[in-house]
C-alpha positions as CSV (number, residue, x, y, z in Angstrom):
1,X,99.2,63.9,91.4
2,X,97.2,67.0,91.8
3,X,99.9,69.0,93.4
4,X,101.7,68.1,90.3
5,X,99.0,68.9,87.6
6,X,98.6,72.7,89.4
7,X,102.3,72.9,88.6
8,X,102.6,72.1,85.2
9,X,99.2,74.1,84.6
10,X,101.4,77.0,86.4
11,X,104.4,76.4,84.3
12,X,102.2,76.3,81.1
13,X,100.6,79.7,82.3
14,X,104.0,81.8,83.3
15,X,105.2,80.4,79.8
16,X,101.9,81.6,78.2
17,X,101.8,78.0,76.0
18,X,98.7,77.9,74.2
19,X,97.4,74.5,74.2
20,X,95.0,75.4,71.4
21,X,94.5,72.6,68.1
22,X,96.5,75.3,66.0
23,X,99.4,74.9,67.9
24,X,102.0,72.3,66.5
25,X,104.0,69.8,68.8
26,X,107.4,71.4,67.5
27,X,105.9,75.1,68.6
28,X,104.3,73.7,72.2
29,X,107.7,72.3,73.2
30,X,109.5,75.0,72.1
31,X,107.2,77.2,74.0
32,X,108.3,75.6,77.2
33,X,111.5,76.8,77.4
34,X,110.5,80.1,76.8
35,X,111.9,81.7,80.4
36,X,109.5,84.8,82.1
37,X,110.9,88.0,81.8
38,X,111.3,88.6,86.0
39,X,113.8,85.5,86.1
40,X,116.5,87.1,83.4
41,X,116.2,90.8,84.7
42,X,116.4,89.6,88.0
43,X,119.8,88.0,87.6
44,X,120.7,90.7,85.3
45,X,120.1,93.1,88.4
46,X,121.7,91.1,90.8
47,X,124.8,90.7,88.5
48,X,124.7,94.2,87.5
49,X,124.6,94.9,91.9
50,X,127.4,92.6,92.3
51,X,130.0,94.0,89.5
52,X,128.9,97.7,89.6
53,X,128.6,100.6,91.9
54,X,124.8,101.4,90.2
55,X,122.8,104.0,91.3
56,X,119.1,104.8,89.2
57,X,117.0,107.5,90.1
58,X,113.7,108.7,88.5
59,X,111.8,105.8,88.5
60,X,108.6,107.6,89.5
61,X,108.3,109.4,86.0
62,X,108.2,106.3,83.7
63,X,104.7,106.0,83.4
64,X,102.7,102.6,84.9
65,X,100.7,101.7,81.8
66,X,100.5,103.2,78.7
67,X,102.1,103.8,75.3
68,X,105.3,105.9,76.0
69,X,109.0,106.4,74.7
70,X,112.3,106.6,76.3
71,X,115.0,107.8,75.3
72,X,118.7,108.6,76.2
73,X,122.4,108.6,75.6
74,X,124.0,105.6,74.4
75,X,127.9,104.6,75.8
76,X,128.0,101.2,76.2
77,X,125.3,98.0,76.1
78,X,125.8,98.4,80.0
79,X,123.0,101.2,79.1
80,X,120.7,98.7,77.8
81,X,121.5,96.0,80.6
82,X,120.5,99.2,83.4
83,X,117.8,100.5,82.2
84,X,116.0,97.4,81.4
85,X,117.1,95.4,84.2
86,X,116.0,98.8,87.1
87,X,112.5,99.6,85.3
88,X,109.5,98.2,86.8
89,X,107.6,98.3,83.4
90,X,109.1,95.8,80.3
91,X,110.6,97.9,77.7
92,X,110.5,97.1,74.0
93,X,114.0,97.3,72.6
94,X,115.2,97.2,69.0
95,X,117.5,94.5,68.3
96,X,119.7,93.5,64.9
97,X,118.1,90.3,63.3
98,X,121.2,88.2,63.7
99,X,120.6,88.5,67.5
100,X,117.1,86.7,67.1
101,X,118.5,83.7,64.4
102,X,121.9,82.4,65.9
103,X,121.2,79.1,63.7
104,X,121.9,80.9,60.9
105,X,125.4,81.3,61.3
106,X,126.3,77.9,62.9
107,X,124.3,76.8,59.8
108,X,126.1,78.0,57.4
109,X,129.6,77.0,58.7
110,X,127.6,73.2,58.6
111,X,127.0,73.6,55.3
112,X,130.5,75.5,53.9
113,X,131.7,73.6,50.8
114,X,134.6,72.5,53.1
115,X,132.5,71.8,56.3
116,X,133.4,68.3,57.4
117,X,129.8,67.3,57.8
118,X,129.5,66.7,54.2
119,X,131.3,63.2,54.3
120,X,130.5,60.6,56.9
121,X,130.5,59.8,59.8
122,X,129.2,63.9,60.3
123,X,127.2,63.9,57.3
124,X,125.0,61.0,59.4
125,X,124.9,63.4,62.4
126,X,124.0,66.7,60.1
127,X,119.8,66.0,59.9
128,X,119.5,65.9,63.8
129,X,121.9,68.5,64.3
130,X,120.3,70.7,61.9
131,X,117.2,70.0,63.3
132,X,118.6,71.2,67.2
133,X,120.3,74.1,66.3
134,X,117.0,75.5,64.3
135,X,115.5,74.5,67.8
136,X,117.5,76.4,69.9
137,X,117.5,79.5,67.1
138,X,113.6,79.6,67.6
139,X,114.0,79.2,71.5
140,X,116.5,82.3,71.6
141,X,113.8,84.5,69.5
142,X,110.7,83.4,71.4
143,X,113.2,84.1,74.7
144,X,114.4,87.8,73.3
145,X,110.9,88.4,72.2
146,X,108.9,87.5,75.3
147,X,111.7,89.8,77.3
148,X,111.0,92.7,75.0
149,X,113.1,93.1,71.9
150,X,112.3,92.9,68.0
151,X,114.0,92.2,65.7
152,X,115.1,94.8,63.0
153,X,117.3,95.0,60.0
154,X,119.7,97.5,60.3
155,X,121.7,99.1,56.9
156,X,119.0,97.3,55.3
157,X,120.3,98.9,51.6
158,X,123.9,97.6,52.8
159,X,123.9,94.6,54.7
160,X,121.1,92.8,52.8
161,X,119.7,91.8,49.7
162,X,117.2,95.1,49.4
163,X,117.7,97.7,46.8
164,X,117.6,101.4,47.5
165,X,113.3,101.7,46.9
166,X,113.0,97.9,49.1
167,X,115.0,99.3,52.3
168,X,112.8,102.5,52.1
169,X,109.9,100.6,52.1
170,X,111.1,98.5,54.7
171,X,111.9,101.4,56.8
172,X,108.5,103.2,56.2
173,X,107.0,100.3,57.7
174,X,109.6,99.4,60.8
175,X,108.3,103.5,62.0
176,X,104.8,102.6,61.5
177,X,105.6,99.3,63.3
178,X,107.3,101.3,66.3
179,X,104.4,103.9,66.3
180,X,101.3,101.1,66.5
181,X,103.4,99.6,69.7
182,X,103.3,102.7,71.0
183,X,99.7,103.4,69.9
184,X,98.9,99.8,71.9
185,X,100.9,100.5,75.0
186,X,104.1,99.3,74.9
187,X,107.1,101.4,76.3
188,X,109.7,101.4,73.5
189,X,113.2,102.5,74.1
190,X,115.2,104.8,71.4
191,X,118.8,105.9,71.5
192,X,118.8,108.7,69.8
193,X,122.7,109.2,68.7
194,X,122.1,106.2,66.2
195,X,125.4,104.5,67.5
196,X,127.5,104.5,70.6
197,X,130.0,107.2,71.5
198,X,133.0,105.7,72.2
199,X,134.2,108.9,74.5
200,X,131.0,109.0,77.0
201,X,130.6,112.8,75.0
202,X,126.8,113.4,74.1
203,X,126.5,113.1,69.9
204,X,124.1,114.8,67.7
205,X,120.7,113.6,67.7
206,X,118.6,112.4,65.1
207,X,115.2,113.2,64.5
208,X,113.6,109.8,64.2
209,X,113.0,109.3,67.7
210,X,110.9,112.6,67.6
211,X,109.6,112.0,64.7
212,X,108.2,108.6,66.1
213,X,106.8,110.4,69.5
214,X,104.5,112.8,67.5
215,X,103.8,110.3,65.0
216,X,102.2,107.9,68.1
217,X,101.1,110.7,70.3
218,X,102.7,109.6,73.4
219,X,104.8,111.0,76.3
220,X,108.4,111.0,75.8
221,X,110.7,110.5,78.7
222,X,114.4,111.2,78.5
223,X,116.8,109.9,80.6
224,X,120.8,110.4,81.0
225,X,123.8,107.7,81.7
226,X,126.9,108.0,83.0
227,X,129.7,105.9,84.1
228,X,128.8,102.9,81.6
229,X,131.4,104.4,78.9
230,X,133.8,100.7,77.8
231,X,132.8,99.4,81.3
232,X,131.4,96.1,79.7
233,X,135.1,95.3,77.5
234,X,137.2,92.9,78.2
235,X,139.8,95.3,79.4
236,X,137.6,96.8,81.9
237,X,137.9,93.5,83.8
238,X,141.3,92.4,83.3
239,X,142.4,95.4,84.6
240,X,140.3,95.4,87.4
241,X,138.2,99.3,86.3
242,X,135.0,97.9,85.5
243,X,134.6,96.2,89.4
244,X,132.4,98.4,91.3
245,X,132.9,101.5,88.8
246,X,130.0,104.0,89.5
247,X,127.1,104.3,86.8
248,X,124.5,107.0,87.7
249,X,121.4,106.9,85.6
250,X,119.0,109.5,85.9
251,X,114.9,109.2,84.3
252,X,114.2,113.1,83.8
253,X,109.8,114.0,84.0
254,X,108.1,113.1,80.6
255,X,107.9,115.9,78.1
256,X,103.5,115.3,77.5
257,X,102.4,115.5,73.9
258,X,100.6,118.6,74.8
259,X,104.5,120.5,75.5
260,X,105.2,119.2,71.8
261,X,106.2,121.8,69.1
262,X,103.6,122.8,66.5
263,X,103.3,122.6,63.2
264,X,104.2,120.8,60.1
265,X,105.6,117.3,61.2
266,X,109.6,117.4,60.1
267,X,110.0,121.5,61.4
268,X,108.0,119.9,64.7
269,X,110.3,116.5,65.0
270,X,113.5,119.2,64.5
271,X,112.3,121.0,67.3
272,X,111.4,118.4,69.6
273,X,114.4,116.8,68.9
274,X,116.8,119.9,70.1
275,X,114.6,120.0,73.2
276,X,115.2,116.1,73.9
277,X,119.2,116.8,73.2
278,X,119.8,119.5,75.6
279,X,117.0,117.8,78.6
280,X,119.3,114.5,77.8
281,X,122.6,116.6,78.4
282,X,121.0,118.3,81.4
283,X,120.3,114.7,83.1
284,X,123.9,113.6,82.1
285,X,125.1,116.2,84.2
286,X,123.0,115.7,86.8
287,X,124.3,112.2,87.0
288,X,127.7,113.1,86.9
289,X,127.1,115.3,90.0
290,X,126.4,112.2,92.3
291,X,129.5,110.4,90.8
């Protein structure tokens, strides 16, 4: 009995489940399947190993504590899976709300005017299911979130309900949001193309990830991928490319808040942002080199 207690207290402690009185019984049992972040990237290495020739170098420049930002070129979400999966440290990543609140979607096919669950015998079924599939949303958030993504809105004035001055506002606070995790220690990840190239070719940066790094007074560290370009379609594996394709990643020195530009804050984010561009292009190349 004892040797079981110690277990579940264990299980309970990896999980971090607070057993405290605020805690309700939906939330504690939730709270159990919540998975610890080595058993996901673990796999997620191994798999990675076992597909892909992957090669990462550089490790020794990501700091081991402290509030920091990374940033590199983005080809494919193989960039994500590598440089989460190979760093010691748990990075924070940025992640689209629908990612965090798959219920929502199943929902609202349940709920359609023509969904079949609106005349028995479904309609019966449609209180427990409703009830499972909001489960299993909160699961997948608490899951994401413990493994180190956030959830964000992107296009906010576009793809939701906010007006032009609300998705401002909205944005105003996701930077202030991104600078206090930095400000408290977290490593926070930023691609700073906006959107992935489809041709592997460096794009244009933009200034927010800069702009953040000054903001939070932290290190920046950037970091170049290559090899990853459309190696995680579908085609890639039917036609046999993406099996043991090489992807070289390279983590270049941190650029210290002391090397920043000077000066007012948007002619000092332009700068720094150049600067991140050409060290990013420079670590590209040196990962093509070792190809």
């Amino acid at each position: 009995m004892k040797i079981q207690l110690d277990f579940i207290k264990f299980y309970f402690e990896i999980c971090d489940v607070s057993m405290d009185s605020n805690q309700n019984a939906a939330d504690i049992l939730e709270s159990l399947f919540v998975i610890p972040r080595e058993v996901p990237k673990t796999v997620l290495r191994n798999l990675l190993e076992l597909i892909y020739d992957v090669k990462v170098t550089g490790y020794e420049n990501i700091p081991e504590s402290g509030g920091a930002l990374i940033v590199s070129n983005h080809t494919d979400y193989l960039d994500i899976a590598v440089q989460g999966a190979f760093a010691d440290r748990k990075i924070v990543y940025l992640g689209k709300y629908e990612l965090f609140h798959p219920q929502e979607e199943i929902m609202a096919i349940i709920n359609h005017k023509n969904s079949p669950f609106h005349y028995p015998p479904l309609s019966l079924t449609k209180p427990v299911i409703e009830v499972l599939v909001n489960s299993l949303g909160s699961v997948v958030k608490k899951n994401l979130i413990n493994w180190g993504s956030m959830p964000i809105i992107r296009n906010a004035a576009k793809e939701s309900e906010m007006d032009k001055r609300a998705a401002m506002e909205y944005y105003e606070k996701l930077e202030n949001y991104m600078v206090d995790l930095m400000k408290e220690g977290e490593l926070l990840s930023i691609y700073p193309e906006g959107s992935r190239s489809e041709t592997g070719e460096l794009q244009s940066f933009r200034a927010m990830a800069a702009k953040l790094a000054i903001r939070a007074g932290v290190p920046v560290i950037p970091s170049g991928i290559v090899g990853a370009t459309n190696m995680s379609k579908p085609k890639a594996f039917l036609t046999g490319d993406a099996f043991k394709t090489k992807i070289r990643y390279v983590i270049g020195k941190p650029i210290l808040p002391s090397e920043f530009p000077t000066g007012p804050e948007k002619k000092a984010a332009k700068e720094l942002t150049e600067i991140l561009e050409n060290r990013v292009r420079e670590l590209m190349k040196q990962a093509e080199s070792v190809l």
